[in-house]
DRENDO-1510 file (C-alpha; in Angstrom, 1 decimal, always signed):
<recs>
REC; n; res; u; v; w
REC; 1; UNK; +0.0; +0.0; +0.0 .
REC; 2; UNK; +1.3; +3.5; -0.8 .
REC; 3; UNK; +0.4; +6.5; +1.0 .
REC; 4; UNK; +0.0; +10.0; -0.8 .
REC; 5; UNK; +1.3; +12.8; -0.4 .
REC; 6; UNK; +0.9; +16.4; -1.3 .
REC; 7; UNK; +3.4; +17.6; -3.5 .
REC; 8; UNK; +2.0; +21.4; -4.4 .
REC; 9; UNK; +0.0; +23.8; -2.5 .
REC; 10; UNK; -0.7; +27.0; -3.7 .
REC; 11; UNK; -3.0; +28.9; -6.7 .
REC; 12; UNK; -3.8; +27.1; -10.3 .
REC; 13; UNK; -1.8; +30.0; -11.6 .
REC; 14; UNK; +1.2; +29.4; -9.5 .
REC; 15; UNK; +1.1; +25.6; -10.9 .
REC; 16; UNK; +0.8; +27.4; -14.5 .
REC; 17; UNK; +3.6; +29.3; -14.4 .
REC; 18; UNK; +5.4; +26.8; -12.6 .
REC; 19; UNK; +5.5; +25.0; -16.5 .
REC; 20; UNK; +6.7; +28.5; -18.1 .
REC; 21; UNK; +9.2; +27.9; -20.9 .
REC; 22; UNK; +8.7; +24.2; -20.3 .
REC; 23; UNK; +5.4; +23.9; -22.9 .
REC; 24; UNK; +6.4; +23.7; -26.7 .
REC; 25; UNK; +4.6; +23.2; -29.5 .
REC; 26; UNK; +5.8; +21.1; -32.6 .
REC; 27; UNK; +4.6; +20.6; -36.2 .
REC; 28; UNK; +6.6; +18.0; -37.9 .
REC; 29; UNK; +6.4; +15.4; -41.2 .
REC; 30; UNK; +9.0; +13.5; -39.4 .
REC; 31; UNK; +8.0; +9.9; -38.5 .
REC; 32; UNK; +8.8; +9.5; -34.5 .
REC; 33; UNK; +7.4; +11.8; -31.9 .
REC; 34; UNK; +9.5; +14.7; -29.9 .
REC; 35; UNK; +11.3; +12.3; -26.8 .
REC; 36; UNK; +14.3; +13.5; -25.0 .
REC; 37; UNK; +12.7; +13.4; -21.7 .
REC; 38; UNK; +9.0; +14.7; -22.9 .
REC; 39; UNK; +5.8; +14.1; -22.2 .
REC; 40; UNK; +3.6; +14.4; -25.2 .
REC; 41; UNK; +0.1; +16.3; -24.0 .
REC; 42; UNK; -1.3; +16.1; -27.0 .
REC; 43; UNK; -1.4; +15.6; -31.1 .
REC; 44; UNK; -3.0; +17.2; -34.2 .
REC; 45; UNK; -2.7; +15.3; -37.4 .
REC; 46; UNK; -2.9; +18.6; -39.5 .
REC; 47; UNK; -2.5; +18.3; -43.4 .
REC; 48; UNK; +1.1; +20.1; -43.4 .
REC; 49; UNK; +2.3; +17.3; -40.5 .
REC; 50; UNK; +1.7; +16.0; -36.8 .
REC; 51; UNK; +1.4; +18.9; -34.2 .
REC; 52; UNK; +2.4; +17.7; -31.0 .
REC; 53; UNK; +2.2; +19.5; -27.5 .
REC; 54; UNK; +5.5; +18.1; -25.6 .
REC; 55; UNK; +5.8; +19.2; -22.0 .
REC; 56; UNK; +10.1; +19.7; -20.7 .
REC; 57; UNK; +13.0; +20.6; -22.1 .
REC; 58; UNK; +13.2; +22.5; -25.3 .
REC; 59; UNK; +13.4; +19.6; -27.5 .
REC; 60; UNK; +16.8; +20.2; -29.3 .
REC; 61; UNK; +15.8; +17.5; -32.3 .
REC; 62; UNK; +13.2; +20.0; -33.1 .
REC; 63; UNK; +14.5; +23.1; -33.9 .
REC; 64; UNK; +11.3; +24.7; -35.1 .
REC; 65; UNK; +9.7; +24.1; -31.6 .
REC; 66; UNK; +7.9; +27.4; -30.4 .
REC; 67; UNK; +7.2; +27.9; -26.6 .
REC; 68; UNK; +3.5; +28.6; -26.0 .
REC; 69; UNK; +1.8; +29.5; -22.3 .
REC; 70; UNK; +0.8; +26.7; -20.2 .
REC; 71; UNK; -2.2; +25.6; -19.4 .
REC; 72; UNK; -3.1; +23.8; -15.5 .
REC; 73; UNK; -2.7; +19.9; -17.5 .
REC; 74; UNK; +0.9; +21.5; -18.3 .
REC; 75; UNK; +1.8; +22.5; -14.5 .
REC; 76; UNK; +0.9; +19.5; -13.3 .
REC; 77; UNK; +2.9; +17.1; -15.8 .
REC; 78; UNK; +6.1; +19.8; -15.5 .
REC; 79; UNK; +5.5; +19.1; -11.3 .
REC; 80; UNK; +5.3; +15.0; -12.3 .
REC; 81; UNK; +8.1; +15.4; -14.6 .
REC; 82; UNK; +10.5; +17.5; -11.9 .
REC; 83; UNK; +9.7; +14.8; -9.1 .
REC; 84; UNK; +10.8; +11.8; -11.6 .
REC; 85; UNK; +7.3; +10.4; -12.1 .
REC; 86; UNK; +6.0; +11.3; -15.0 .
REC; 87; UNK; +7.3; +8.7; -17.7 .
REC; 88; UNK; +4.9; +7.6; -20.3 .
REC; 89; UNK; +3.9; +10.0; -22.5 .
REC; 90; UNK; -0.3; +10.9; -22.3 .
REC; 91; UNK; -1.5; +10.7; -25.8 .
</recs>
Protein backbone atom coordinates (compact mmCIF):
# COMPACT_ATOMS: atom_id res chain seq x y z
CA UNK A 1 0.00 0.00 0.00
CA UNK A 2 1.27 3.55 -0.84
CA UNK A 3 0.42 6.46 0.99
CA UNK A 4 0.03 10.00 -0.82
CA UNK A 5 1.26 12.77 -0.44
CA UNK A 6 0.92 16.44 -1.27
CA UNK A 7 3.36 17.64 -3.46
CA UNK A 8 1.98 21.44 -4.36
CA UNK A 9 0.04 23.83 -2.49
CA UNK A 10 -0.67 26.95 -3.71
CA UNK A 11 -2.97 28.86 -6.66
CA UNK A 12 -3.82 27.06 -10.34
CA UNK A 13 -1.76 30.02 -11.56
CA UNK A 14 1.16 29.45 -9.46
CA UNK A 15 1.14 25.65 -10.91
CA UNK A 16 0.80 27.45 -14.47
CA UNK A 17 3.57 29.27 -14.35
CA UNK A 18 5.43 26.75 -12.55
CA UNK A 19 5.46 25.01 -16.48
CA UNK A 20 6.73 28.48 -18.10
CA UNK A 21 9.25 27.85 -20.88
CA UNK A 22 8.74 24.23 -20.26
CA UNK A 23 5.42 23.87 -22.90
CA UNK A 24 6.38 23.74 -26.69
CA UNK A 25 4.55 23.24 -29.50
CA UNK A 26 5.76 21.12 -32.56
CA UNK A 27 4.60 20.64 -36.17
CA UNK A 28 6.58 18.02 -37.88
CA UNK A 29 6.38 15.45 -41.23
CA UNK A 30 8.96 13.55 -39.36
CA UNK A 31 8.02 9.91 -38.46
CA UNK A 32 8.81 9.53 -34.52
CA UNK A 33 7.35 11.85 -31.90
CA UNK A 34 9.55 14.73 -29.87
CA UNK A 35 11.28 12.29 -26.78
CA UNK A 36 14.27 13.50 -25.03
CA UNK A 37 12.65 13.41 -21.74
CA UNK A 38 9.04 14.69 -22.92
CA UNK A 39 5.76 14.12 -22.17
CA UNK A 40 3.58 14.39 -25.20
CA UNK A 41 0.14 16.29 -24.03
CA UNK A 42 -1.29 16.14 -26.97
CA UNK A 43 -1.42 15.57 -31.13
CA UNK A 44 -3.02 17.25 -34.20
CA UNK A 45 -2.71 15.27 -37.41
CA UNK A 46 -2.88 18.59 -39.54
CA UNK A 47 -2.53 18.34 -43.43
CA UNK A 48 1.14 20.06 -43.37
CA UNK A 49 2.29 17.34 -40.54
CA UNK A 50 1.71 16.01 -36.77
CA UNK A 51 1.42 18.86 -34.16
CA UNK A 52 2.41 17.73 -31.00
CA UNK A 53 2.17 19.47 -27.52
CA UNK A 54 5.52 18.11 -25.56
CA UNK A 55 5.75 19.18 -22.00
CA UNK A 56 10.09 19.69 -20.74
CA UNK A 57 12.97 20.60 -22.06
CA UNK A 58 13.15 22.53 -25.25
CA UNK A 59 13.42 19.59 -27.54
CA UNK A 60 16.82 20.21 -29.31
CA UNK A 61 15.84 17.46 -32.29
CA UNK A 62 13.21 19.96 -33.12
CA UNK A 63 14.51 23.12 -33.89
CA UNK A 64 11.34 24.74 -35.06
CA UNK A 65 9.67 24.14 -31.65
CA UNK A 66 7.92 27.36 -30.45
CA UNK A 67 7.18 27.89 -26.57
CA UNK A 68 3.45 28.56 -26.03
CA UNK A 69 1.78 29.52 -22.28
CA UNK A 70 0.84 26.65 -20.23
CA UNK A 71 -2.22 25.55 -19.35
CA UNK A 72 -3.12 23.81 -15.50
CA UNK A 73 -2.74 19.86 -17.47
CA UNK A 74 0.94 21.52 -18.26
CA UNK A 75 1.80 22.46 -14.51
CA UNK A 76 0.94 19.53 -13.28
CA UNK A 77 2.89 17.05 -15.82
CA UNK A 78 6.12 19.77 -15.55
CA UNK A 79 5.55 19.10 -11.35
CA UNK A 80 5.28 15.04 -12.28
CA UNK A 81 8.09 15.35 -14.59
CA UNK A 82 10.47 17.48 -11.92
CA UNK A 83 9.69 14.78 -9.05
CA UNK A 84 10.83 11.78 -11.57
CA UNK A 85 7.31 10.42 -12.09
CA UNK A 86 5.99 11.27 -15.04
CA UNK A 87 7.30 8.72 -17.73
CA UNK A 88 4.91 7.60 -20.29
CA UNK A 89 3.93 9.97 -22.48
CA UNK A 90 -0.31 10.94 -22.33
CA UNK A 91 -1.52 10.74 -25.79
Amino acid sequence: MTLGQIVFRGAPTALMQAAEGKVWTVTTTKAHRPDSGLTVISMLHLAQGIQYRPVGPQPAEYTEAQPIPPGLEDGYVWLMQSMGQATLALV
